[in-house]
N, C-alpha and C positions, 0 to 999 in steps of 0.2 A: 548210817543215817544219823540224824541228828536226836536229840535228847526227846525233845515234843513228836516229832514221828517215831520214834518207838513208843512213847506215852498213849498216842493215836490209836496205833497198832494193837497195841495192849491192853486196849480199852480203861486208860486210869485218866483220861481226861476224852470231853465233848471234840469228835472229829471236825467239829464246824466254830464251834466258839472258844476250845481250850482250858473252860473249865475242868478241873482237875474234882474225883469222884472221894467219895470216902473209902470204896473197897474198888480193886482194881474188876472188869468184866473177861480179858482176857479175848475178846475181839472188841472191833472198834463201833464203837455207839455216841449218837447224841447225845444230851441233856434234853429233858421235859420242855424246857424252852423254845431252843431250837426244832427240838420236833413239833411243837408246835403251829410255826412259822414253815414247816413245809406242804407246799400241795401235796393232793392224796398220790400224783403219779414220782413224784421226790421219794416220798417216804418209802417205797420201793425198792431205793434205791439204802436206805440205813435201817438200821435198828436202833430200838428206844433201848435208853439207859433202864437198870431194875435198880441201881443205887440211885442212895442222894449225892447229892453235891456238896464240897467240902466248905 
C-alpha cells in the first residue's frame, strides 16, 4: 500500500480528510471536524480521534 493508507491504517492521520494527528491511534479514526460533518447513521461506521491534530 501506499504511504497515506498505511497512515489511515495506523490511525496517524483523519481517514476522511488526511490530517495528520499529533500521536499516532493505531486504528483508523476521524478528526473532530469531520466527525462532526457525519450523520448519526455515518458515525457508525468510524471512530473519533482522542488526539489533536498536528
Amino acid at each position: 500500500m501506499g504511504q497515506i493508507a498505511d497512515d489511515i491504517i495506523q490511525g496517524r492521520c483523519c481517514s476522511l480528510c488526511n490530517i495528520y494527528f499529533v500521536e499516532e491511534h493505531f486504528y483508523p479514526v476521524v478528526c473532530e471536524d469531520c466527525w462532526a460533518d457525519l450523520t448519526n447513521a455515518e458515525k457508525q461506521g468510524y471512530e473519533k480521534a482522542i488526539y489533536e491534530e498536528e
